[in-house]
Structures are given as C-alpha cells and as structure tokens.
BAFI-3210 file (N, C-alpha, C; in Angstrom, 3 decimals, decimal comma, padded with zeros to 6 digits):
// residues 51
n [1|2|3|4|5|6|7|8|9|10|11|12|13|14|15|16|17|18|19|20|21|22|23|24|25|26|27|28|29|30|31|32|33|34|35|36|37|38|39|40|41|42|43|44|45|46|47|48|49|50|51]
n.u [-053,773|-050,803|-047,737|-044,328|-041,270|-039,245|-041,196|-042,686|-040,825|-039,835|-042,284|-042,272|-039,510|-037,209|-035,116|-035,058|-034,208|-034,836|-037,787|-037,906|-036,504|-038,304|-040,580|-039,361|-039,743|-037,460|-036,200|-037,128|-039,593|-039,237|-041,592|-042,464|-041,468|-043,278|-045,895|-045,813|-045,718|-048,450|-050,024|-049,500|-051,181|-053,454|-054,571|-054,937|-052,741|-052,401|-052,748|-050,644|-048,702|-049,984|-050,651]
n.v [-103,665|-104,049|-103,797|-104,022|-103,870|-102,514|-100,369|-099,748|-098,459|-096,472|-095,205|-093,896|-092,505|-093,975|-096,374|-099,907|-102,101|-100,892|-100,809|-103,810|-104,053|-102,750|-104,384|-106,551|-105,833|-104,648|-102,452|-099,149|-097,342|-093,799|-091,213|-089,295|-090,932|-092,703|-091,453|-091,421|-093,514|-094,244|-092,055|-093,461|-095,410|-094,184|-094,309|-094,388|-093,443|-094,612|-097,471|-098,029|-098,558|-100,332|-102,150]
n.w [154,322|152,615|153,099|152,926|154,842|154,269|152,817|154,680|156,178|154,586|154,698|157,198|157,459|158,413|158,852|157,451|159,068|161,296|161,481|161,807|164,104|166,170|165,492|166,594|169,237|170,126|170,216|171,567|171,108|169,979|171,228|169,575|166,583|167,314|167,426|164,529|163,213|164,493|163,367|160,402|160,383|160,442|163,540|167,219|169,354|171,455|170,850|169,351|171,448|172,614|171,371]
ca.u [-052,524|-050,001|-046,276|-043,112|-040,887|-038,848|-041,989|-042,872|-039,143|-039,357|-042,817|-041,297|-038,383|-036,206|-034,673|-035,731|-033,913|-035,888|-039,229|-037,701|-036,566|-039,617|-041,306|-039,592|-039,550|-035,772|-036,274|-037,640|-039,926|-039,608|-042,692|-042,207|-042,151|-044,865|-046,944|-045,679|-046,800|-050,079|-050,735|-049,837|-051,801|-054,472|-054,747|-054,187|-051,485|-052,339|-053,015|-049,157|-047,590|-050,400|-050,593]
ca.v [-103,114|-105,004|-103,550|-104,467|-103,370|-100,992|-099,779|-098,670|-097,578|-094,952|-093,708|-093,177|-091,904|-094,609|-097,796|-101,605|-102,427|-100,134|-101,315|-104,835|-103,971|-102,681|-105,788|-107,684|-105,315|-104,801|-100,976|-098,483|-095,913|-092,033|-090,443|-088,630|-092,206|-093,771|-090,680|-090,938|-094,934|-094,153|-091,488|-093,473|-096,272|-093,616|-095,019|-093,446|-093,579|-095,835|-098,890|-098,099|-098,975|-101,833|-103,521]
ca.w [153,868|152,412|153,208|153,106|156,289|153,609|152,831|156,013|156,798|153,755|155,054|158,842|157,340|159,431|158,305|157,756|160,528|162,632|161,695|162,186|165,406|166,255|165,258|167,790|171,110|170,206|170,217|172,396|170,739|170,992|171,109|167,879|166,054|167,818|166,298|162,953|163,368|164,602|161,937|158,872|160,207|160,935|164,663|168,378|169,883|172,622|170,037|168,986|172,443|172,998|169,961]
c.u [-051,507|-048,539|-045,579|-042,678|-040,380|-039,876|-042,979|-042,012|-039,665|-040,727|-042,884|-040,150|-037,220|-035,626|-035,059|-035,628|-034,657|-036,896|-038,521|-037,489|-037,693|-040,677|-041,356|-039,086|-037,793|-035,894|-037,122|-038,326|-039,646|-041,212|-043,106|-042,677|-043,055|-046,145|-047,108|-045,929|-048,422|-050,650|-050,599|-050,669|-053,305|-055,403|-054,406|-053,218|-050,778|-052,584|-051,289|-048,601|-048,625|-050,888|-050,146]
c.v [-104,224|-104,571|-103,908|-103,734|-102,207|-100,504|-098,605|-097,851|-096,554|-094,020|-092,956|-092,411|-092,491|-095,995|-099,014|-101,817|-101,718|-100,415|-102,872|-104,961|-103,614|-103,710|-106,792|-107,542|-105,311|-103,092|-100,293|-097,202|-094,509|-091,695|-089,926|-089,469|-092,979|-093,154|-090,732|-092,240|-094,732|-093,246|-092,251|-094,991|-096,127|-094,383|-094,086|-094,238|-094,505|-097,246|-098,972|-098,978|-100,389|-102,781|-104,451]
c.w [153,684|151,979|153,733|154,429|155,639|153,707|153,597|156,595|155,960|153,889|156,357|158,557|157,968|158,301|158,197|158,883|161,741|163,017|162,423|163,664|166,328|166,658|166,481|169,256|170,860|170,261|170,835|171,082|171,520|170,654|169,633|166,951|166,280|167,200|164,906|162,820|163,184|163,516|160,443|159,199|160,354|162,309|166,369|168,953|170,954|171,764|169,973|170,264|173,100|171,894|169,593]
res [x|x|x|x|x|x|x|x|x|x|x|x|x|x|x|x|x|x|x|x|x|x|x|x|x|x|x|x|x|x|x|x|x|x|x|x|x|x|x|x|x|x|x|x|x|x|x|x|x|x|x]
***
C-alpha cells in the first residue's frame, strides 16, 4: 500500500494531523479508531496497539 497520511485521514474519517500524531505516539487511541485502523488495513486489533 502506498498512502499518503491524508489518504488515510479521509478513510478514518479524522485528520492528517491525527494520523501524524498517531505516527509518533503523540495520541492516544479510542477503541473505535483502533478498529477502524485495523479494518482498513484488514488486520486485528492487537497488531494496531503493537505495531
């Protein structure tokens, strides 16, 4: 896969900055988003929070 951070913002429904934050442990997932991660990377849920 080869996406941008927008890219991934507009299919979370969140912002660049979010993924970015994300990126670098600057943000705390909810639950909610950690699912909607793991599903569009078709992955469980436990890869999300140890990846």
């Amino acid at each position: 896969m080869s996406w941008t951070q927008q890219d991934l913002a507009e299919k979370l429904k969140v912002t660049r900055q979010t993924i970015s934050a994300i990126e670098r442990n600057k943000y705390s997932l909810s639950l909610k988003l950690a699912f909607q991660i793991a599903n569009v990377f078709n992955t469980k849920i436990e890869n999300v929070f140890l990846g």
